[in-house]
N, C-alpha and C positions, 0 to 999 in steps of 0.2 A: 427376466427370470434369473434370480440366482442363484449358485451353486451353494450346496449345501458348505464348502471350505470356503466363500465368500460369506457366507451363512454367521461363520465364526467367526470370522475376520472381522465383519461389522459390530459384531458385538463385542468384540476387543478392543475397537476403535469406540466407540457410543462409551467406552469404561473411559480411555485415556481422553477423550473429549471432554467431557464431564467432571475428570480430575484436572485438567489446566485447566480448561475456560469457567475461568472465577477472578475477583479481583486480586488472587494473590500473584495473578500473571502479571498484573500490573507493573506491578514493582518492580521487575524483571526485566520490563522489554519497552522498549521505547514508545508504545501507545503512553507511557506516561506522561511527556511532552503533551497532546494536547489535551488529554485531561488536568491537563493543569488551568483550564477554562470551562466554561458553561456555556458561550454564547457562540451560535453557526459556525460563525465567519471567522472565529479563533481559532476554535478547535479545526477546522478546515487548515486555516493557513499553518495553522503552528504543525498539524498531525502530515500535512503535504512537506515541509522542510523537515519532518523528523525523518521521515520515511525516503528520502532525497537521498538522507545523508548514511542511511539505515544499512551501512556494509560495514565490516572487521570489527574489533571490541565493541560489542555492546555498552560497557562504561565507557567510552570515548565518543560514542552515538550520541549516548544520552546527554553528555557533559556538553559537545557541542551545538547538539538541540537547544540544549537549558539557556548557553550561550547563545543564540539567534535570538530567540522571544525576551531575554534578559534585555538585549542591545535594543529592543522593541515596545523597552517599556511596558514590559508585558502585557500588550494592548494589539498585537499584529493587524487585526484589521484596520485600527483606529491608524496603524502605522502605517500601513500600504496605502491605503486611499487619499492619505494627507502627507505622503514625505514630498518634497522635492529634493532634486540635486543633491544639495550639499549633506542631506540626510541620510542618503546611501555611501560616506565616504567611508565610516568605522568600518561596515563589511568588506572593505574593501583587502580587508589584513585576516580576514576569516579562511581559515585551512579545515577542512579536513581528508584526509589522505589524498587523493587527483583531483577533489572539489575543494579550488581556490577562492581569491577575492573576487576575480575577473567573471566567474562562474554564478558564487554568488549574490553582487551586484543584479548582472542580469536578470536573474532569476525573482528577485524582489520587483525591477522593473515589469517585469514582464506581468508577476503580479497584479501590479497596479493596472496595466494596461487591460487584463483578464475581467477585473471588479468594475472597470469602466464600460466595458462593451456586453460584458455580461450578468453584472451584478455579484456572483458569487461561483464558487469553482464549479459546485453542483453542475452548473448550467455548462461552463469551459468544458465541461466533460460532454456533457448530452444534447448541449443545444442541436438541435436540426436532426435530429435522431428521434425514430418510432420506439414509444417504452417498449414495446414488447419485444423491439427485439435487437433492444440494447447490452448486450457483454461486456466483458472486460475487455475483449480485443476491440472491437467497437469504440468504445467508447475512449479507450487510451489510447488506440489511433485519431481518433477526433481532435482529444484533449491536445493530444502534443502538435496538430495540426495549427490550433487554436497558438498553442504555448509559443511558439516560432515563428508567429505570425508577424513580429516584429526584428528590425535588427537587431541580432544578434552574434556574438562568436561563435565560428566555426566548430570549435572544441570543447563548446558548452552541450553542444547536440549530445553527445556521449552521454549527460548526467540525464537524460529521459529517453526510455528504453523505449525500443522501435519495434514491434511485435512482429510487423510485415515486414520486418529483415531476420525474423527467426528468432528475435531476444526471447526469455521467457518473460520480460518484465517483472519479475519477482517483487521488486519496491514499488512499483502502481497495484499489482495485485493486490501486495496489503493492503496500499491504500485505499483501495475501494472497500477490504473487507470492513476496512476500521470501519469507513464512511456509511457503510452501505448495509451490513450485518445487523438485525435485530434481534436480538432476544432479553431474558431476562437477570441476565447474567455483570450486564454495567461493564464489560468489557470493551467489546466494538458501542458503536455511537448510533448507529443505525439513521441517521437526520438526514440520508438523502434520498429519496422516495423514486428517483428516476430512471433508478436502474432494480432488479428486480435481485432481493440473492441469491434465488434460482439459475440467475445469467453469470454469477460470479467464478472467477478462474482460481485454481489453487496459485496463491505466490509460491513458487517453487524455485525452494536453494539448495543445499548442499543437505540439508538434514533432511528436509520431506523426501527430498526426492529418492536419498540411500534408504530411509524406511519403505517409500512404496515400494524400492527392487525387493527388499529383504522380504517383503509380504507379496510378492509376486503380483501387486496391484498396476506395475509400471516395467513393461518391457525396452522401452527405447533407452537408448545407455546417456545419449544426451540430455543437458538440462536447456531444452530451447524449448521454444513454444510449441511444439509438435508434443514432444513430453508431458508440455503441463494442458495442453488438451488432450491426449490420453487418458492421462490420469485424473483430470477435472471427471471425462466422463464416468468413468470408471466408481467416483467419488458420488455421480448423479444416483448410479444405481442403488446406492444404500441410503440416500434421503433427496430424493429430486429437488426438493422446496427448498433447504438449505446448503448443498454439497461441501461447501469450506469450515462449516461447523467444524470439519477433518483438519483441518490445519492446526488446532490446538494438538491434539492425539500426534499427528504423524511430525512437529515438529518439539513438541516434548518428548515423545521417546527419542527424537534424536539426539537433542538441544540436551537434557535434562535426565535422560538415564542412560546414554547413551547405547542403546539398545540392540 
């Protein structure tokens, strides 16, 4: 049941929802990388490295997203499943801010190895898990269980967020939303059926999370995952079926009117 000052609140949010999530968010924000394809397994891989790399300027996000799927021939799936060796060298000189070439690399392999045992990320994320009662914690603790599962550098672990050490995951968050989100809006992608959006977590950074104190929706002062299931639930109560619909709203006002 809610309060009537929750009452308001939701329909302040259901406004600023409704005003971002359109395609002119696009342009804006790094889901542009893998709408820059139509087929599963691109938009997966391209939207999974956008979202990797998805920390400090936003135009430097996007520019070295643009740069990954560029150096890919703008084919990523085509490129994961068929590179060898010597096909991984050029990333080998890819930066951006603490994710190197070393980093990277990995990261492509590790790919390759994921499309081979599982066919497609969908699955790296859900295999061996009941839909019903698959989450974002769930499911990105699986995924990175999955992603590691091969050797790897010690200091690559850092660029995939560990939820059972308290992370918020903020960048697997979106990327479920991207993946997992449906509506009619041509924003998020909605093409992965195995996780529910009703299970989804708010990604929560620096802007959601100052909006929900500011709307008294988020008491805990941290941004770790204690927070962003706080406010995930909090987020159920004004639409159980979709709860992250809220992510447009409470990261535009932050992001975008500064609020």
């Amino acid at each position: 049941m809610r309060t009537e000052k929750q009452n308001t609140i939701k329909e302040f949010l259901d406004e600023k929802a409704f005003l971002y999530n359109n395609k002119n968010f696009i342009e804006t924000d790094p889901i542009q990388i893998p709408h820059l394809f139509t087929k599963k397994e691109d938009i997966e891989i391209a939207g999974f490295l956008a979202a990797t790399i998805a920390w400090g300027q936003r135009k430097s996000i996007i520019n070295n997203a643009k740069q990954l799927v560029t150096w890919m021939d703008m084919s990523p799936h085509e490129f994961i499943v068929g590179a060898k060796a010597k096909d991984f060298a050029l990333f080998k000189k890819f930066v951006h801010r603490t994710f190197n070439g070393e980093d990277c690399v990995f990261f492509l392999q590790s790919l390759q190895n994921l499309y081979k045992k599982f066919t497609d990320l969908e699955n790296a994320f859900s295999y061996g898990l009941t839909a019903k009662d698959v989450d974002s914690f769930t499911a990105i603790t699986n995924f990175r269980n999955n992603f590691f599962s091969i050797k790897h550098p010690s200091r690559t672990e850092k660029h995939v967020s560990n939820p059972t050490n308290g992370s918020s995951a903020k960048r697997l968050c979106m990327y479920l939303r991207w993946m997992v989100r449906k509506d009619q809006t041509g924003v998020d992608f909605g093409i992965w059926d195995s996780i529910s959006p009703s299970n989804l977590y708010l990604p929560l950074d620096v802007h959601t999370g100052n909006i929900s104190r500011k709307l008294g929706l988020l008491q805990r002062k941290q941004n770790d995952w204690k927070a962003v299931d706080e406010i995930t639930q909090m987020l159920k109560k004004f639409d159980p079926k979709d709860p992250i619909r809220y992510d447009f709203a409470l990261f535009g006002l932050g992001a975008f009117e500064k609020f």
